[in-house]
N, C-alpha and C positions, 0 to 999 in steps of 0.2 A: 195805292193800288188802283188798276183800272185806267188811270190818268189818261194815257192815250188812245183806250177803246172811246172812254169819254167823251173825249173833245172827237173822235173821230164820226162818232152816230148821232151828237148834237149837231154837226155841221151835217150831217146827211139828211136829219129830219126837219133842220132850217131851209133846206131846198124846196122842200115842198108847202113853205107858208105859201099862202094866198090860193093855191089848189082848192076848187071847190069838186073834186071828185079825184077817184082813184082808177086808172084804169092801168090795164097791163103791162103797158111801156115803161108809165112812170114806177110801177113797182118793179121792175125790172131791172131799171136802172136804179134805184135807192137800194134794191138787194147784192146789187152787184157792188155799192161801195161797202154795205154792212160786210158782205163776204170778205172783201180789200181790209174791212177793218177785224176782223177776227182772225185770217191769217195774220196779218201783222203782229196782232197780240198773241199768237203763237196756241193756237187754241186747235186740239188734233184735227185733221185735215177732214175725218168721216165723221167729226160730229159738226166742224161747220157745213159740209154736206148736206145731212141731214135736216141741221137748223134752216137753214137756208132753204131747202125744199118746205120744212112745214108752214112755214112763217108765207112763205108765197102762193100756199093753197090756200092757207086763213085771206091773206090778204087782196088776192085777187079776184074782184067781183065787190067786193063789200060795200056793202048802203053806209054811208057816212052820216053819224048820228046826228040831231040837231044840235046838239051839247057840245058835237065834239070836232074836231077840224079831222081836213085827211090826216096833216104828220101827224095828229094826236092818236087817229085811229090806229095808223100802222104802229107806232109807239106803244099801244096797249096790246099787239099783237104780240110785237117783239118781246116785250117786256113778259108776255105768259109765257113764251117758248123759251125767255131764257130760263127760267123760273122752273118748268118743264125740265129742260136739262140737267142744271144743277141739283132736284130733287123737290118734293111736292114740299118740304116742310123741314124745319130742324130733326138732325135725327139725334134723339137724346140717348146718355147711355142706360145702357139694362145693369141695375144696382140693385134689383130685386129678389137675385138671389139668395143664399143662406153664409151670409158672412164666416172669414172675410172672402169680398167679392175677388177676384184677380182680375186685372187689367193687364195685361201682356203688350208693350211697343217694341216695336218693329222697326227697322230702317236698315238706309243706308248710313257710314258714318257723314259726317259733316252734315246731317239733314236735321241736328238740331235735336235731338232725340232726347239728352239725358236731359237739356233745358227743359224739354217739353214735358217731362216726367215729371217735376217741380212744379211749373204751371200747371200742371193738370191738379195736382197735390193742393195748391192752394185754390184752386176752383173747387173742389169737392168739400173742402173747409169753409171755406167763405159761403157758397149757395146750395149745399146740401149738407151742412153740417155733419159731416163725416169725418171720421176718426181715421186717418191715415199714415199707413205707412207705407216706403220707397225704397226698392230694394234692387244692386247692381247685380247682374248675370254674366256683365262684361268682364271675364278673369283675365283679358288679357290685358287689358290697360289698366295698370293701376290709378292712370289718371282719373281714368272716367268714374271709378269709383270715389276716387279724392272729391272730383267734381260735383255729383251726387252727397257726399254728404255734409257740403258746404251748402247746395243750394238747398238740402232738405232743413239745414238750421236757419236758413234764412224765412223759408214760409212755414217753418214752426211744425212740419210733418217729423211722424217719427222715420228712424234711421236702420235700419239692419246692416249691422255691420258683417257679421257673419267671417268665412275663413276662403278665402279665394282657390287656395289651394285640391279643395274638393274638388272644383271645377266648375260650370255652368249649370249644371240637373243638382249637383248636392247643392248647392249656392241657392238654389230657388226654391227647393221643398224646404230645409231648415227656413230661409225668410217665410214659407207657407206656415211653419211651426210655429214660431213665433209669431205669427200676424193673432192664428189664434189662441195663444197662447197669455199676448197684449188685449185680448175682445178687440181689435181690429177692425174696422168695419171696411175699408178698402185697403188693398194691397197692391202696389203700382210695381210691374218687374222689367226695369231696363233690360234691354240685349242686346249685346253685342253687336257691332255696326262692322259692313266690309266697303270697301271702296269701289267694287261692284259686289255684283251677286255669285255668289258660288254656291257649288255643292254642299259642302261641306258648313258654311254658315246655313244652309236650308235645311239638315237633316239635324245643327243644335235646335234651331226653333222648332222644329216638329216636336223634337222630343220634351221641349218645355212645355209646348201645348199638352201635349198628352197627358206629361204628367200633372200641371199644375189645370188644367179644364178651365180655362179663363174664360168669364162673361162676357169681356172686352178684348179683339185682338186690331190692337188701332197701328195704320202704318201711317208711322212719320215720315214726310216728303219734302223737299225744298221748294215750295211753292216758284223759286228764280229758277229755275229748270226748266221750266214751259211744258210744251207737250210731254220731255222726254218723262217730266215727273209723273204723268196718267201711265207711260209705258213700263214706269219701272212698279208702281202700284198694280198695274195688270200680272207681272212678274210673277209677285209676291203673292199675292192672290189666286193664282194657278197654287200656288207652295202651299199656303195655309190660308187657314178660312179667316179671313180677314172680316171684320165685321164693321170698320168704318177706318176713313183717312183723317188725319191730321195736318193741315198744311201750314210749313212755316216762314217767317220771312216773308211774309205778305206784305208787310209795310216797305221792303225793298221793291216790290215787283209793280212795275209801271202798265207791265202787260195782263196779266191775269187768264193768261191760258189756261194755267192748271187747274183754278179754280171751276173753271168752264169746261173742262175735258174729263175729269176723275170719275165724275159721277156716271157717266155714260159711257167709259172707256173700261172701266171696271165693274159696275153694277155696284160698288158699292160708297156709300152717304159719306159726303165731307163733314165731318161731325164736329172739329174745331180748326180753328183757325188761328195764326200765332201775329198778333199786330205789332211787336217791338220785344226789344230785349228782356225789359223789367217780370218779374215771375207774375203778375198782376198782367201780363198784354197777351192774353189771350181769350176768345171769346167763339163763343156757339156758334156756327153755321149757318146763318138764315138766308138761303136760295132769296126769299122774297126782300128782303132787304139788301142782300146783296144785286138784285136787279134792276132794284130802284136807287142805288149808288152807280151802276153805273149807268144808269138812266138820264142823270143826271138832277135825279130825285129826292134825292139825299137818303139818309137812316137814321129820323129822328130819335125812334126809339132804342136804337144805341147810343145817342148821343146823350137821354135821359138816362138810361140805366147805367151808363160812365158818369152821370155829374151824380147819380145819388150815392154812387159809390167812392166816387173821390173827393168831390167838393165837401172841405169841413163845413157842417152845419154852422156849425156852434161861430166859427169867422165870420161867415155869413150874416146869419142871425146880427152878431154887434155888430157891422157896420152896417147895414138896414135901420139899426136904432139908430145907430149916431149920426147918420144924414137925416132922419126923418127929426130927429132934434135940431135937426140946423146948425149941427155941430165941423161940416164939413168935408174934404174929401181931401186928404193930406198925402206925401208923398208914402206913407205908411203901409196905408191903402192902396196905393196902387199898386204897390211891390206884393202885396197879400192877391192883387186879382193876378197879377201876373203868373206868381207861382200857384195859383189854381188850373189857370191856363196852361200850365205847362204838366199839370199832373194829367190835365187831359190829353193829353198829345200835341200839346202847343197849338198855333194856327192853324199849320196844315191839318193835322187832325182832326178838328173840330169843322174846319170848312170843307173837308172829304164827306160829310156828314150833313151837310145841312143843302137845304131844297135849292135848284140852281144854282149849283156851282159848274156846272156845264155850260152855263151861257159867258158867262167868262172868259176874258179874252185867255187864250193859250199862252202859261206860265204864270196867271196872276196867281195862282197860289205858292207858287213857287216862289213868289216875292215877299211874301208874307212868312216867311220862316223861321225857326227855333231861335238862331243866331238873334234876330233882332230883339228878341224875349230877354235871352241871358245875356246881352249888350246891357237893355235898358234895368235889368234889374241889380247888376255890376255896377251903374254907373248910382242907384240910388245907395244902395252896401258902403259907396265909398262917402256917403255923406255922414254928417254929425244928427243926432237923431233933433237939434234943435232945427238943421239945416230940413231934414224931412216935413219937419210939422212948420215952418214958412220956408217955402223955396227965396219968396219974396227978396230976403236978406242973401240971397245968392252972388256977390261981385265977381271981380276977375279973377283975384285971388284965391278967396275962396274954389273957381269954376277951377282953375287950372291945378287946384290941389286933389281935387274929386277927379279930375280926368285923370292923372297919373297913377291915382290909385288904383280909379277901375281900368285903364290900359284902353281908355277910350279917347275917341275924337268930338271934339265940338260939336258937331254935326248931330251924333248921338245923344249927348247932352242936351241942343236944343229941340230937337226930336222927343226926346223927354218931356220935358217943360212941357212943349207945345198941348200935348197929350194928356198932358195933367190940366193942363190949362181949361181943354174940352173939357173933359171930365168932369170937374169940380165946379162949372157952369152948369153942368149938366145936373150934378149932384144938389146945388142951389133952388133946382126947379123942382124938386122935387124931396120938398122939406114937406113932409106929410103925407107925401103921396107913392104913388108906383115906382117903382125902383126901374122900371122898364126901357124907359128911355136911356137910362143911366148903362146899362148892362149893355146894350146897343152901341156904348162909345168903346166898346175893348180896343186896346191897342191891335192894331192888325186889321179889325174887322170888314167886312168888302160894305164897300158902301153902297148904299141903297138900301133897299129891301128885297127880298125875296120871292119869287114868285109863289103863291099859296095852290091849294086843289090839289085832286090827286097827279096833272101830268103838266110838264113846263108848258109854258106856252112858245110855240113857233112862228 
């Protein structure tokens, strides 16, 4: 997400290295690509308006600090005002009510909705240890209901099954009865999706609000819709008191208009955000970490609270001992980082995240992708496990039995090697010591190092 706002405000703020002042031509002309790159990423027309006016009263006239360069100043301008836009802070939900709480979602169909019910289900389990159950209101699909109680067995929420028949208002008080009926501590109520907005979808949700008095009434949105997704949330939000957005599909969207536009188009807080399919790829909201990604900043501390939450300790831990014993770094091991790699979001993922990935040429991440993960980790599955622990003893024969199996090319194979090759040099040097150097050889990983401080350098 972002990708192209990215690359388009790092090249705007590399214009102005060597500037030893800011005066009003040159913010004038660096406002005017910022502007060029926020239409582009489809970001509503009156909020880049706006942003674009504050951002040019902050920054013109400004005493350039000794610390800090112009692009760096204008940078920390931009970077408050996006920050500004988006909303001052996570906006967390209100669960302080008197159980069970209701969370009521909203949407369009296709905006991801019943997913997002499940990931919501398993976020309130995992980080607020809540006792939940998910309940459908959509009587008209029996799919969505099928759908719903398959995803609700997969992240382990309880289920209301209940009797369709009643219709949407009985369908949602009996789940009410039963939530506390189970002690319940949240109660998630899908509803019904239309392919646009009508009447008549607007006067069922009224009536579930009223009846069921929900803490939470979150509208799910297709973050790949752009602006029109802040237009259809302003909608809904006229209908009913909507009290935060949901946006999903984020990890399709290159542009990030919506995420830019909801908060100020409707008054009300993006409160989660949908990273990928898996009921686990969803995460909080954070305006300031999301300014500093597309800042080109990175979001470390997503990227830590993703590794303490995926990465097995426990694999970890043993092979930390068994290189610091000098016991080596076998094909085994690689295949274990790989698929750690891959629970985080693979390359891309991880490099969406980390400090200077803005300076990057345009598309290096996009070279670095999933495909070459589940290439190289196919290609060791097809070995014999004596072949893992010495590639060494690897021939022709051997190579072309292991290609056919994984459905791979040479290429791949010695791509492989090579990598391990690093690695286990790496792992050699580090018989006793800091694993650090070592974790720096990931396959994929951008070479170099990173820019550090709080803003890249220009």
């Amino acid at each position: 997400m972002f990708e192209n706002l990215s690359n388009r405000l790092s090249t705007t703020f590399r214009s102005l290295s060597g500037k030893t002042a800011l005066n009003e031509s040159q913010v004038r002309a660096a406002l005017r690509d910022v502007r060029r790159a926020l239409i582009e990423a489809d970001v509503a027309l009156p909020v880049v308006g706006d942003f674009i006016e504050r951002v040019r009263r902050r920054a013109t006239g400004q005493e350039i600090a000794r610390s800090l360069t112009p692009a760096q100043t204008l940078l920390k301008i931009v970077q408050a005002e996006l920050e500004a836009v988006m909303g001052p802070a996570n906006a967390e939900l209100e669960l302080r009510a008197v159980p069970p709480v209701v969370i009521l979602m909203a949407g369009l169909q296709g905006s991801g909705k019943t997913t997002t019910v499940a990931k919501l289900a398993a976020w309130l389990k995992r980080e607020q240890r809540k006792k939940v159950m998910v309940a459908s209101a959509d009587v008209y699909r029996p799919a969505a209901i099928d759908q719903l109680r398959t995803l609700a067995a997969q992240v382990e929420a309880e289920f209301f099954e209940g009797d369709s028949s009643r219709g949407a208002l009985g369908q949602a008080t009996a789940a009410h009865r039963e939530a506390k009926r189970r002690f319940v501590d949240v109660l998630i109520v899908d509803t019904a999706g239309r392919l646009a907005i009508d009447d008549e979808m607007m006067l069922e949700i009224r009536q579930l609000h009223e009846s069921l008095k929900p803490a939470e009434t979150l509208f799910v949105v297709d973050a790949m819709t752009g602006q029109d997704a802040a237009a259809t949330a302003r909608a809904f939000g006229e209908a009913l008191p909507l009290t935060g957005v949901v946006l999903t599909k984020a990890d399709g969207d290159a542009r990030g208009g919506a995420a830019l536009s909801v908060r100020q188009v409707t008054g009300k807080p993006v409160k989660f955000i949908g990273m990928g399919e898996k009921t686990d790829a969803l995460e909080p909201f954070h305006p300031q970490r999301i300014a500093s990604r597309i800042l080109g900043m990175g979001d470390m501390m997503s990227l830590i609270e993703e590794a303490e939450r995926k990465v097995d300790k426990d694999k970890a831990a043993r092979m930390a001992q068994k290189v610091r014993k000098g016991r080596g770094f076998d094909l085994e091991d690689l295949r274990e980082q790989l698929r750690q790699m891959r629970n985080m979001g693979g390359v891309a993922g991880i490099m969406d995240k980390l400090p200077g990935m803005g300076a990057l040429p345009t598309g290096a991440a996009g070279m670095m992708d999933e495909r070459q993960l589940v290439r190289m980790e196919a290609v060791i599955n097809s070995m014999t496990p004596r072949e893992r622990g010495n590639p060494a003893i690897l021939n022709g024969s051997r190579k072309r039995r292991i290609l056919r199996g994984a459905g791979a090319q040479i290429q791949d194979l010695n791509r492989l090697l090579k990598q391990h090759k690093t690695m286990q040099k790496a792992a050699r040097k580090m018989k006793g010591g800091n694993l650090q150097k070592l974790m720096n050889q990931f396959p994929g990983a951008a070479p170099g190092r990173f820019p550090g401080g709080n803003f890249p350098r220009f």
